[in-house]
C-alpha positions as a Python dict, from the first residue, in 0.01 Angstrom:
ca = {
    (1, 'X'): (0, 0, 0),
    (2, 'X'): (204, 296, -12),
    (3, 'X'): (-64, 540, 130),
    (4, 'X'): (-151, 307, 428),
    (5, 'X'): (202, 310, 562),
    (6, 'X'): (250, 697, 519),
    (7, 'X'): (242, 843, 876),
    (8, 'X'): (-52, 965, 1018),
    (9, 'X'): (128, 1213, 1253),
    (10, 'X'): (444, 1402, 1261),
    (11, 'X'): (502, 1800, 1169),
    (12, 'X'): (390, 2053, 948),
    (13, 'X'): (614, 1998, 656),
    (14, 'X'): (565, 1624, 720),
    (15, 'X'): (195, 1605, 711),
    (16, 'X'): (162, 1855, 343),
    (17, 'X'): (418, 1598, 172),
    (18, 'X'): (161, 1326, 273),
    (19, 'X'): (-112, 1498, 188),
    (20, 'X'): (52, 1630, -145),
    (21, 'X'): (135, 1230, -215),
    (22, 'X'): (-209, 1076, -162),
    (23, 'X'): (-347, 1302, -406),
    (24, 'X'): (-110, 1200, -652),
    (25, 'X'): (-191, 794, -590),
    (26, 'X'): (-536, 854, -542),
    (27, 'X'): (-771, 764, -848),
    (28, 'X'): (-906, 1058, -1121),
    (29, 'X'): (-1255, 1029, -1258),
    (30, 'X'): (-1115, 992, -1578),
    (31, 'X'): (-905, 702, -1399),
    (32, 'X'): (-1220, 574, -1254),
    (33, 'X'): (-1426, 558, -1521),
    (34, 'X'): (-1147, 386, -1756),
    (35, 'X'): (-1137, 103, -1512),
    (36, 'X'): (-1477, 60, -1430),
    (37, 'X'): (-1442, 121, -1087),
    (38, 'X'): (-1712, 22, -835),
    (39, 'X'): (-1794, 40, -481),
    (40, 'X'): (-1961, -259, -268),
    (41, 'X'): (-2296, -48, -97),
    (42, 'X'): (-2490, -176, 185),
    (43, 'X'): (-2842, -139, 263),
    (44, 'X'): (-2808, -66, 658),
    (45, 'X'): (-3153, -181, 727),
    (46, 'X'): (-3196, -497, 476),
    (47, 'X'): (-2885, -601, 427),
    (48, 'X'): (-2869, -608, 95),
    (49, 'X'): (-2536, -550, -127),
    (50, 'X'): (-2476, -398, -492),
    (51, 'X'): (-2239, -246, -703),
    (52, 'X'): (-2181, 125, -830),
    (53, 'X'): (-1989, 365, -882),
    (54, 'X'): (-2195, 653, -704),
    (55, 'X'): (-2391, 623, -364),
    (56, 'X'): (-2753, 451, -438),
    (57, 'X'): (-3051, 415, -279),
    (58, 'X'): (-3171, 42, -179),
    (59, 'X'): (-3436, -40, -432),
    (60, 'X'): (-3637, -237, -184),
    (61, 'X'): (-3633, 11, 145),
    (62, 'X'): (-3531, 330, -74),
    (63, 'X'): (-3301, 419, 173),
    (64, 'X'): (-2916, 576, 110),
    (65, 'X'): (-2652, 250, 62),
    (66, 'X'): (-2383, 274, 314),
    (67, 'X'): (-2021, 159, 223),
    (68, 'X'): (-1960, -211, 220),
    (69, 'X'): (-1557, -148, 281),
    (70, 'X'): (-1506, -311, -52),
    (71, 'X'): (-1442, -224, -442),
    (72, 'X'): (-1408, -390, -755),
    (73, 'X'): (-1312, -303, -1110),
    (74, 'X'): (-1193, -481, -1431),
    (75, 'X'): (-875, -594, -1422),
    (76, 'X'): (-777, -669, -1763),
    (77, 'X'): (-891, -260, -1856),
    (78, 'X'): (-669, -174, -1557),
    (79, 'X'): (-375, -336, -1700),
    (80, 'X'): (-405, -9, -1957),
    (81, 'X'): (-401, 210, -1702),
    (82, 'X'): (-34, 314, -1649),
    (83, 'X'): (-34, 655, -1406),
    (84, 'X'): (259, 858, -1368),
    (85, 'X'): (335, 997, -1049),
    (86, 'X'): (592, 1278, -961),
    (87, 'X'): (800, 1251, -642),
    (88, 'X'): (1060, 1484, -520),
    (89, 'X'): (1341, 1450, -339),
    (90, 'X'): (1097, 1531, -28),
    (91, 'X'): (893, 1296, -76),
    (92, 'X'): (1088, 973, -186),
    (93, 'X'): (1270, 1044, 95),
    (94, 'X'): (998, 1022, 353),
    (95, 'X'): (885, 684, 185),
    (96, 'X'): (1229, 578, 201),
    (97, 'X'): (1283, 657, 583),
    (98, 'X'): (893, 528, 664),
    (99, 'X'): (1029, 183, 502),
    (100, 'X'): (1356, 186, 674),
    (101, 'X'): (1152, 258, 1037),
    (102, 'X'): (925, -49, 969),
    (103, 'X'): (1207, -253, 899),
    (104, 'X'): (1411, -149, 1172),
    (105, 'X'): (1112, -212, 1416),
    (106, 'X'): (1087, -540, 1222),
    (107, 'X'): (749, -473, 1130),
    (108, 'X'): (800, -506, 740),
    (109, 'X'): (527, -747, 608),
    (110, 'X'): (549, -958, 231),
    (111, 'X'): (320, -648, 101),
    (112, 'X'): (632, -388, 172),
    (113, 'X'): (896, -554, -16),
    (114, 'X'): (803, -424, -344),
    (115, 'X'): (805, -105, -203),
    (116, 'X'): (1103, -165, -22),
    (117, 'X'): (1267, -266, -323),
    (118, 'X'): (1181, 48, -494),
    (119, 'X'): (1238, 307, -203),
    (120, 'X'): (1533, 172, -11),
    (121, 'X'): (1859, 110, -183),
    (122, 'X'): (1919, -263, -261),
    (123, 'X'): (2202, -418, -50),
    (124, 'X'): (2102, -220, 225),
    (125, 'X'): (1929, -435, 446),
    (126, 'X'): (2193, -729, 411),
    (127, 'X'): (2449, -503, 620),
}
């Protein structure tokens, strides 16, 4: 959730801290593996939909899968999986002021409060 809000746009400095921060959240192999993490393919000229966690070929037009736009892994091995991420001052802020925005513009949704919660000092939003 956090990377989807991040801004797509703004300046230099801006745009490395974002960059710098979806590294951080995004998955490792090792991360991967652990969780048996698996992408939904799509045979573009059958159809036809599997599971992997590398690009296949469809084993009845032996043609390149496309993306299917969804994933899967297992979630009790994922409950293991606890992944540390470092934020500076930098960059909590700029999750802090890209929470306070959307709720200022009153577009905060039920999937921000958590990170609301986290990012944006408690009380605040009362005032």
């Amino acid at each position: 959730m956090l990377q989807s809000m991040l801004p797509q746009e703004g300046d230099f400095i801006t745009l490395k801290l974002v960059r710098k921060l979806k590294e951080s959240l995004a998955f490792s192999e090792k991360e991967i593996s652990e969780i048996n993490f698996k992408n939904h393919w799509k045979c573009s000229k059958c159809d036809k939909v599997e599971l992997s966690a590398e690009v296949i070929k469809c084993q009845d037009c032996g043609i390149y899968m496309i993306p299917a736009g969804q994933v899967t892994w297992d979630e009790e091995k994922a409950i293991n999986v606890v992944k540390d991420v470092h934020m500076g001052k930098a960059m909590l802020n700029l999750c802090e002021t890209t929470l306070q925005k959307l709720s200022d513009e009153k577009k905060l949704t039920e999937q921000h409060i958590s990170l609301f919660e986290k990012f944006v000092a408690p009380g605040e939003e009362a005032e």
